[in-house]
C-alpha positions as CSV (number, residue, x, y, z in Angstrom):
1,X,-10.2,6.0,4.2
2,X,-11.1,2.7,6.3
3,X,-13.1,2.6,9.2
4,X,-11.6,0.5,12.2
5,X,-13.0,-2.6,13.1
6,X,-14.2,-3.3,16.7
7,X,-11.8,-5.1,18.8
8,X,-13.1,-7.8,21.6
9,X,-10.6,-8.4,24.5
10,X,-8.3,-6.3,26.5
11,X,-4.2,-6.7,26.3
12,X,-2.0,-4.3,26.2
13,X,1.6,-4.1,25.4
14,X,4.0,-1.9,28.0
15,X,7.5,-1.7,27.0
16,X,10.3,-3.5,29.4
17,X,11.3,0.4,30.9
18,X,7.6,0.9,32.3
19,X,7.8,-2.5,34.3
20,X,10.2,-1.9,37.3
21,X,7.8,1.4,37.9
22,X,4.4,-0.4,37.9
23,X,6.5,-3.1,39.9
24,X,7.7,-0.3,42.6
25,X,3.9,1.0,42.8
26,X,2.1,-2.1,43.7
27,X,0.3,-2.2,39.7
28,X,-0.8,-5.3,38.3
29,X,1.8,-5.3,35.0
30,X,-0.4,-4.9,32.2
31,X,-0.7,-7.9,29.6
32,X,0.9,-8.0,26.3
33,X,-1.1,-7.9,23.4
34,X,-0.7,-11.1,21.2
35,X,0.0,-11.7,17.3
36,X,1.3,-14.0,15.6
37,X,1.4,-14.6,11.5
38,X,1.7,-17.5,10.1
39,X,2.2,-18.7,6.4
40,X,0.7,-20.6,4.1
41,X,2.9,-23.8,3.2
42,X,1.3,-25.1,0.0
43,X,3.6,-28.8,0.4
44,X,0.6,-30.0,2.6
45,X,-3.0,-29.8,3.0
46,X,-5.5,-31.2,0.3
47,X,-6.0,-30.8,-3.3
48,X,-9.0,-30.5,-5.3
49,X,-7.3,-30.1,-8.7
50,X,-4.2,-27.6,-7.6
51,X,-0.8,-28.4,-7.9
52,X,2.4,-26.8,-5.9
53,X,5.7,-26.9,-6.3
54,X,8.8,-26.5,-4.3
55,X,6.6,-24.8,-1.1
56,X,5.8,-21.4,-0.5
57,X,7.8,-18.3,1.0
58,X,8.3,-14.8,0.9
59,X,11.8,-15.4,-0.2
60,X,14.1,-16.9,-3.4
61,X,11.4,-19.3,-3.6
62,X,8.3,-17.7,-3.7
63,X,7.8,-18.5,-7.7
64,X,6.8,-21.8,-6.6
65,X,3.4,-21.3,-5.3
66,X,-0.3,-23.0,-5.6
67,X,-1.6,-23.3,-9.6
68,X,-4.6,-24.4,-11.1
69,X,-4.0,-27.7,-12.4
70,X,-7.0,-30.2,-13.9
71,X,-10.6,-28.8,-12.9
72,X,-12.1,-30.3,-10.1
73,X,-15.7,-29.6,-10.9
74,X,-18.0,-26.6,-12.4
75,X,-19.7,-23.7,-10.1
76,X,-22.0,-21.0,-11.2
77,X,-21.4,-17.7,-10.0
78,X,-23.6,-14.7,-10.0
79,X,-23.6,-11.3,-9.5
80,X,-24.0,-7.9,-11.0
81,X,-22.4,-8.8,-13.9
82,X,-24.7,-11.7,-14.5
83,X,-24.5,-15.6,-14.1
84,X,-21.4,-17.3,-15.3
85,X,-20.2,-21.2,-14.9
86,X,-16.6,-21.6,-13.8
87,X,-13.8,-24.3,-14.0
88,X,-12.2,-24.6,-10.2
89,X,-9.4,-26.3,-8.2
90,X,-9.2,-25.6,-4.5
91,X,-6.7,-26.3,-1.9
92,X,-7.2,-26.5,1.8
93,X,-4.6,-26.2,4.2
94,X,-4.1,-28.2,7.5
95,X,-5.4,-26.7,10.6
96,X,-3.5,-24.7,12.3
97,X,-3.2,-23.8,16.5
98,X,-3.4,-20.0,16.8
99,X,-1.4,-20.1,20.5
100,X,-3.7,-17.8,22.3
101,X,-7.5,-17.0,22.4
102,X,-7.6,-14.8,19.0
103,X,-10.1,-12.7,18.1
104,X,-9.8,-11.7,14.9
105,X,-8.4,-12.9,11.7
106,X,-6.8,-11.8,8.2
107,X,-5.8,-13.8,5.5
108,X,-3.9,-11.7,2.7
109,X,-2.1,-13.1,-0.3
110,X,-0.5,-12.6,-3.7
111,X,-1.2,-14.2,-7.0
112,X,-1.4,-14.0,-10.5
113,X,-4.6,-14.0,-11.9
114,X,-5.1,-13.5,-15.9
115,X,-8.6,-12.2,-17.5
116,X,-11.0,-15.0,-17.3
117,X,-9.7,-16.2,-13.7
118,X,-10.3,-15.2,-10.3
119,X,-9.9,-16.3,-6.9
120,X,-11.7,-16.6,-3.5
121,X,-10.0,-17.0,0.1
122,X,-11.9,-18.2,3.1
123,X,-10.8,-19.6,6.6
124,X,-12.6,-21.7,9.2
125,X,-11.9,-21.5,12.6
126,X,-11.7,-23.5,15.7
127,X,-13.2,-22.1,19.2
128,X,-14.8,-23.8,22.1
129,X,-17.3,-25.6,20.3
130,X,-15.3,-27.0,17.4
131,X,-15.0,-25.9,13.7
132,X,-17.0,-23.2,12.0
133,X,-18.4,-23.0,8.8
134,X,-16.2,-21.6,5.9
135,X,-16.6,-17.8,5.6
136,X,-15.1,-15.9,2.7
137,X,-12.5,-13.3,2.9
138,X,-12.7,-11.8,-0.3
139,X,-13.1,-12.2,-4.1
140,X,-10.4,-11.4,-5.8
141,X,-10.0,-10.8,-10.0
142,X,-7.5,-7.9,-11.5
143,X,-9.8,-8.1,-14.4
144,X,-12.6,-5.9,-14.4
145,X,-15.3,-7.7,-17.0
146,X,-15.2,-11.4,-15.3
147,X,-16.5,-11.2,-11.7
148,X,-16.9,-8.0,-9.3
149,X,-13.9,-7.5,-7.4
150,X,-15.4,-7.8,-3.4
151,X,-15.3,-8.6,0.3
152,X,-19.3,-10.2,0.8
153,X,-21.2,-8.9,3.3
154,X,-23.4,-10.6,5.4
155,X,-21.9,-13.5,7.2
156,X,-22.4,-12.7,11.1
157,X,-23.3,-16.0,12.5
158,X,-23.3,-17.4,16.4
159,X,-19.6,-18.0,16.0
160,X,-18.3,-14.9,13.8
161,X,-18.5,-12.0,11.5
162,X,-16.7,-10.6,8.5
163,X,-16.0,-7.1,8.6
164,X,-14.8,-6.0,4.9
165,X,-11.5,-8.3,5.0
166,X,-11.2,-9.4,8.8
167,X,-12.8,-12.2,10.1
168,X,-14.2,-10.9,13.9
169,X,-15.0,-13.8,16.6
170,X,-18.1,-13.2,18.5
171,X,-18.1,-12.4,21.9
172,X,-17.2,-15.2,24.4
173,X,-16.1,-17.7,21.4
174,X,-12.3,-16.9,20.3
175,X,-10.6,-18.5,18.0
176,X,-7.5,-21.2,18.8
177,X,-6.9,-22.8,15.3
178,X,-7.8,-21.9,12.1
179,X,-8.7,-23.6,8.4
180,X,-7.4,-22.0,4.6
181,X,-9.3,-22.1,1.9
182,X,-8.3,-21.7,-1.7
183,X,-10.3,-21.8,-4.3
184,X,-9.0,-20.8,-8.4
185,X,-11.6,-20.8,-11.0
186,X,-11.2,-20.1,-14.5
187,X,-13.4,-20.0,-17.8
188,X,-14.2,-23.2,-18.8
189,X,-11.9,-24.9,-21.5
190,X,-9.8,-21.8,-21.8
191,X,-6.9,-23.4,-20.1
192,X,-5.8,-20.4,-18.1
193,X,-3.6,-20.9,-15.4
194,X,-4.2,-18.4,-11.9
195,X,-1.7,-18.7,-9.2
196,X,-1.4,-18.3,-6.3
197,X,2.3,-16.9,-5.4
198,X,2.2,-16.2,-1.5
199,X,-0.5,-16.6,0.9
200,X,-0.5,-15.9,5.1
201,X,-2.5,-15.4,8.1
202,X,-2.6,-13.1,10.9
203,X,-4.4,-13.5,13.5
204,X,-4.8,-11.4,17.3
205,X,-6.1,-10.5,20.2
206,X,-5.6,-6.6,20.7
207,X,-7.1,-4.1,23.3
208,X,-9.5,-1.5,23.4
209,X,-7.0,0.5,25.2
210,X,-7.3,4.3,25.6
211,X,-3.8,5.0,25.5
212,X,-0.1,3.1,24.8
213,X,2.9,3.9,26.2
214,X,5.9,5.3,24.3
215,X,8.1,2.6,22.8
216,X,12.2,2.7,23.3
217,X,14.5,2.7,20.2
218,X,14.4,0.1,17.9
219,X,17.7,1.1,16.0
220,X,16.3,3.4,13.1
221,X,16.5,6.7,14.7
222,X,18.6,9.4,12.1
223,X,16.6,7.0,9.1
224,X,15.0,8.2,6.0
225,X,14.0,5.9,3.1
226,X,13.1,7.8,-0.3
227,X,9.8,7.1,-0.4
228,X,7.8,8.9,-3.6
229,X,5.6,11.3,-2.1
230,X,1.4,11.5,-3.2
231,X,-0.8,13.7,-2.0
232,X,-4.8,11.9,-1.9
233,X,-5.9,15.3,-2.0
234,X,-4.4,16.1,-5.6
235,X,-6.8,13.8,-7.2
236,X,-10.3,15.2,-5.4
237,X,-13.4,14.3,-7.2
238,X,-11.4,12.0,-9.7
239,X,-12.9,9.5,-10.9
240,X,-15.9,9.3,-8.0
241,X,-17.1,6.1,-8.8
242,X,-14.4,4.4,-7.0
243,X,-14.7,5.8,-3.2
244,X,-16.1,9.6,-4.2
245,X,-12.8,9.9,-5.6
246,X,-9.0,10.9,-4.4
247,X,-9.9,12.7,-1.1
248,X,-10.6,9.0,-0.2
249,X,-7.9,7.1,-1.7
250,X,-5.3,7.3,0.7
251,X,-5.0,3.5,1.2
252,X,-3.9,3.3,-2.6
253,X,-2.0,6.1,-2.7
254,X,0.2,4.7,0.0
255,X,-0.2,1.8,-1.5
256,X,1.3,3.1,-4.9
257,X,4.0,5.5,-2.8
258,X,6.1,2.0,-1.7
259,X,5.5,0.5,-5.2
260,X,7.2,3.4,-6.4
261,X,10.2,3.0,-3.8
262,X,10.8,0.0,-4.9
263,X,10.4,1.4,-8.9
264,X,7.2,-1.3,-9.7
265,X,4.2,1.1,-10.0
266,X,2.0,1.1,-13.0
267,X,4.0,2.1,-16.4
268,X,2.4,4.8,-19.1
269,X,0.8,2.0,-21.1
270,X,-1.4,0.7,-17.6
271,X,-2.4,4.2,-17.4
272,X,-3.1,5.2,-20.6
273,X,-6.9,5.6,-19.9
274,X,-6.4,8.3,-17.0
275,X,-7.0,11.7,-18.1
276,X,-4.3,13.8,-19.7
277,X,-4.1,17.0,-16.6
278,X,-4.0,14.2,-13.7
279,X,-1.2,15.1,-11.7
280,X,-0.3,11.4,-10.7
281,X,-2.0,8.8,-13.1
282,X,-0.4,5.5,-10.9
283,X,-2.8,6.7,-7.9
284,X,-6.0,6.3,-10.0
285,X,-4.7,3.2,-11.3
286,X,-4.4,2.1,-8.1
287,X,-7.4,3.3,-6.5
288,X,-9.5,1.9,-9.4
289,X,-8.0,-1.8,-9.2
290,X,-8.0,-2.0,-5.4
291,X,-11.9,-0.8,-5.4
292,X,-14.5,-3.0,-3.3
293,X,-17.8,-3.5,-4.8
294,X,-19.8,-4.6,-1.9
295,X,-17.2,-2.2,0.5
296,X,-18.2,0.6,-2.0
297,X,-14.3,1.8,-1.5
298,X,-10.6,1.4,-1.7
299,X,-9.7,0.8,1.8
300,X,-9.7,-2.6,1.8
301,X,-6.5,-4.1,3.2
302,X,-5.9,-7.3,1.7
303,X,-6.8,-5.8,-1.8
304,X,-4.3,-3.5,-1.6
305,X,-1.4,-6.3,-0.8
306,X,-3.2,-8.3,-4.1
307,X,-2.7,-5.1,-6.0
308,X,0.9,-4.4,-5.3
309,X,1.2,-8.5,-5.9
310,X,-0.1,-7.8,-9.5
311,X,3.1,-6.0,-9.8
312,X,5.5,-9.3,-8.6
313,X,5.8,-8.3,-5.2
314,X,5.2,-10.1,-1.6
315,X,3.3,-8.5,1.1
316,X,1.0,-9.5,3.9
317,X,-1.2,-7.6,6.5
318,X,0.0,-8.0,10.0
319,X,-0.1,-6.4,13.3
320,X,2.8,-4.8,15.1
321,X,3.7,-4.1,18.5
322,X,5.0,-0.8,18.7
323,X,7.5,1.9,16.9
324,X,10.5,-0.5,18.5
325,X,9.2,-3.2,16.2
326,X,8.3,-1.1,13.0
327,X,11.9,0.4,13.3
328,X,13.2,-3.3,12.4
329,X,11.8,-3.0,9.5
330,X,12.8,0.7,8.1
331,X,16.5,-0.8,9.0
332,X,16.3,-3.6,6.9
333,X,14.9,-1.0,4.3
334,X,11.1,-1.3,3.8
335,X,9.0,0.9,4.2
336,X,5.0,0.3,5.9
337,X,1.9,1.6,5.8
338,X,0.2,2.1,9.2
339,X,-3.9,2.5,9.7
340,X,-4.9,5.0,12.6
341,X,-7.4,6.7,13.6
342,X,-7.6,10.0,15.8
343,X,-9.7,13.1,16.4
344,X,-8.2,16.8,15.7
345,X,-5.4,17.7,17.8
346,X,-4.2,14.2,18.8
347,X,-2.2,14.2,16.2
348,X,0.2,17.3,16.2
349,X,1.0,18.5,12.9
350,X,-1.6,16.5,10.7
351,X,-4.3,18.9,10.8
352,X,-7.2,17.0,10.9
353,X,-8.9,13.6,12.6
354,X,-9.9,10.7,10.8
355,X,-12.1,7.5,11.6
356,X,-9.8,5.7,9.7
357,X,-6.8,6.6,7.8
358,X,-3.1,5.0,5.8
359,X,-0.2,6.7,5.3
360,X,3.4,5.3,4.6
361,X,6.0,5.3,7.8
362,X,9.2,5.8,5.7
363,X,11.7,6.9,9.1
364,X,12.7,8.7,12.0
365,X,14.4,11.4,12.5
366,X,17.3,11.4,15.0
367,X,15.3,12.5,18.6
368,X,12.4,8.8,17.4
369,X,9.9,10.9,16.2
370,X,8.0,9.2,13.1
371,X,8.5,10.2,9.6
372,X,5.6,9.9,7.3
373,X,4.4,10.1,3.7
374,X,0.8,11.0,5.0
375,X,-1.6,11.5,1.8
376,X,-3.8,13.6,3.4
377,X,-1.9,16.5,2.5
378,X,-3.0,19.1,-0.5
379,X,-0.1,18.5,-2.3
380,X,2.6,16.3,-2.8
381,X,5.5,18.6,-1.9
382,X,3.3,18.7,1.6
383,X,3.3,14.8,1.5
384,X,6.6,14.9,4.4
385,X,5.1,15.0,8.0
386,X,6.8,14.8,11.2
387,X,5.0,13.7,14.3
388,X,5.7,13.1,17.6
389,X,7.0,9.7,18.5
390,X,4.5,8.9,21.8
391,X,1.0,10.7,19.6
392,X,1.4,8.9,16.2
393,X,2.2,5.7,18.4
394,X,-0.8,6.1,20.4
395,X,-3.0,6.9,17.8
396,X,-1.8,3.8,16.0
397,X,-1.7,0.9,18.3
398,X,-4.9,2.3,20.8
399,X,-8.1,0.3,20.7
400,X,-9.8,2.9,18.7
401,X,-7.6,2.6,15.8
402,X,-6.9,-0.1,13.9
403,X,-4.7,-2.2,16.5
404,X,-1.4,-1.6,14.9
405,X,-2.5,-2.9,11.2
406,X,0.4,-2.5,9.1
407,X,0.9,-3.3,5.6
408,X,4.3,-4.9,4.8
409,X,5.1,-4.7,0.8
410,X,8.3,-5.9,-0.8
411,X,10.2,-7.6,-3.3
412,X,10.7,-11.1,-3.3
413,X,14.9,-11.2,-3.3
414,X,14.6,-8.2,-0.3
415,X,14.8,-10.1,2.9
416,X,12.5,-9.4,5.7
417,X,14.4,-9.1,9.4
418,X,14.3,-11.2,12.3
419,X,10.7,-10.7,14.1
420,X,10.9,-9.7,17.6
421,X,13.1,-12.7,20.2
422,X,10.8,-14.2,22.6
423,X,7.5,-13.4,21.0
424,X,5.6,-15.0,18.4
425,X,6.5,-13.9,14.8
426,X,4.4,-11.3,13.9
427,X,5.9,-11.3,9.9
């Protein structure tokens, strides 16, 4: 389960077939919402001690990449695992222009990052009054016994806020460039070499909009991908020190439903230490190494992309438009996860509302209407839900969820599809 965050300006997207009737009645056209994501290019920027090679994509070269090189300096670092000094080696990357008055903003990345390394991500951003200070998006470590896993808490200044993994401008001061920050830190002397593998921003300005129009076609109507299907619910008062256990894991268990479509999920020896009579093992392997110690759960989006990294995959966050543009991607064959929220009833044929829920859109079936692998089932034969095309696209993209927040998990050799003509790239 994750809680949306609170959005700060009004846009809204209206597919092309609404206009000529808003035009005929004399309505203002309502404005488009705006997104763009953007990636990291490692070949520029400054470098404290990192070193890159070719560039960075999501494509045949994303091996290349941002390593620790020579150490830079030494930082101590403290938390509930005690005080530790560190080895680091940072790069920052050129600013950016956003392209429109953004108002949020969420870095999410991939890397490699052996026991006795970690990594921290933080962005700066540009508004009316210049440059901000740097805030952090997150404290990243697969290992469990060198530095706590966490978003921190406690940032809000005059010119932002960090909510868990998304950086949210104050009122009145949005954001129109943008500074990354990455910092790799290792035990000292042990010559252990994090990377980081991919690395992208997305940043918008999204409504807090009752209701969104049904989108047209995009092309994947009559599509199924076979997507392993998890029920949350399977695993309920597993393991509760991570989230209260499974009847709040469904971020991980989608998570671990497209590693499995593309056959990367944990293998028996990873999950060795799960009891003998779970049902699934991967999902508590997932929900354990996606946990948030400050966020006290497994929703957090950007962990979840690290995680499915730590199994040599690409992914990013992102925001999309509407079903048109998710059914882009189920053509080119990946799978997403979408967060929504909705109360019982606006959802036909789930069941039950949510103030904040994932579940993995794997098609559509031949009339549009959305296929889903939704964990909040009681078991994993149950997992398949149908729902209506216009509901689960309201429910998605409406103010009140989470703005469209999609997850977008893949290999490195499958190519992602063009983005949407005549709108900024989004993927």
């Amino acid at each position: 389960m994750r809680l949306p965050t609170v959005f700060l300006s009004a846009l809204l997207l209206v597919p092309a077939l609404t206009a000529p009737a808003e035009a005929a009645s004399g309505r203002r056209p309502a404005p488009k919402p705006d997104v763009a994501f953007q990636r990291a290019d490692f070949r520029t920027g400054a470098y404290e001690g990192t070193t890159s090679g070719a560039g960075l994509s999501f494509g045949a070269a994303a091996g290349a990449g941002l390593s620790f090189g020579t150490a830079a300096g030494t930082v101590a670092h403290t938390d509930a695992l005690g005080t530790k000094t560190w080895e680091y080696a940072r790069w920052t990357g050129p600013e950016q222009k956003i392209g429109f008055p953004a108002t949020e903003l969420i870095a999410s990345w991939t890397a490699d990052v052996p026991p006795r390394s970690w990594l921290q991500v933080e962005a700066r951003v540009r508004n009316a009054e210049g440059l901000t200070k740097w805030y952090s998006l997150g404290r990243w470590s697969y290992a469990e016994g060198d530095i706590r896993r966490t978003s921190v808490p406690g940032q809000r200044d005059a010119d932002a806020d960090v909510a868990v993994d998304t950086l949210v401008a104050a009122a009145g001061k949005p954001m129109t460039g943008y500074q990354l920050r990455l910092t790799l830190y290792r035990a000292p002397g042990s010559g252990v070499r994090p990377r980081v593998r991919t690395a992208g921003v997305m940043t918008s300005n999204v409504p807090a909009r009752k209701t969104v129009p049904v989108s047209p076609s995009g092309g994947a109507w009559g599509t199924e991908l076979a997507v392993p299907r998890r029920s949350q619910n399977v695993h309920q008062g597993h393991y509760p020190e991570w989230n209260g256990g499974g009847e709040a894991w469904c971020s991980p268990t989608s998570t671990t439903m497209i590693l499995g479509y593309w056959g990367r999920w944990p293998s028996a020896q990873d999950t060795a230490w799960v009891a003998s009579s779970d049902p699934n093992p991967e999902v508590d392997h997932a929900a354990r190494y996606t946990y948030d110690h400050a966020y006290k759960g497994t929703g957090n989006w950007v962990f979840n992309i690290a995680y499915a990294g730590r199994y040599g995959m690409d992914g990013f966050v992102t925001r999309l438009r509407s079903l048109t543009e998710l059914e882009r991607l189920i053509k080119a064959g990946i799978p997403v996860i979408t967060s929504q929220s909705f109360k019982k009833g606006e959802l036909p044929g789930a069941g039950y509302g949510t103030e904040g829920h994932l579940m993995a859109v794997v098609g559509f079936t031949p009339t549009g209407d959305v296929i889903a692998n939704d964990p909040a089932s009681p078991r994993n034969s149950a997992v398949r839900r149908v729902y209506p095309r216009a509901a689960f696209e309201n429910v998605w993209l409406r103010g009140s969820s989470s703005g469209g927040v999609t997850y977008v998990i893949h290999p490195p050799g499958h190519d992602l599809p063009a983005t949407t003509p005549g709108m900024p790239a989004n993927w």
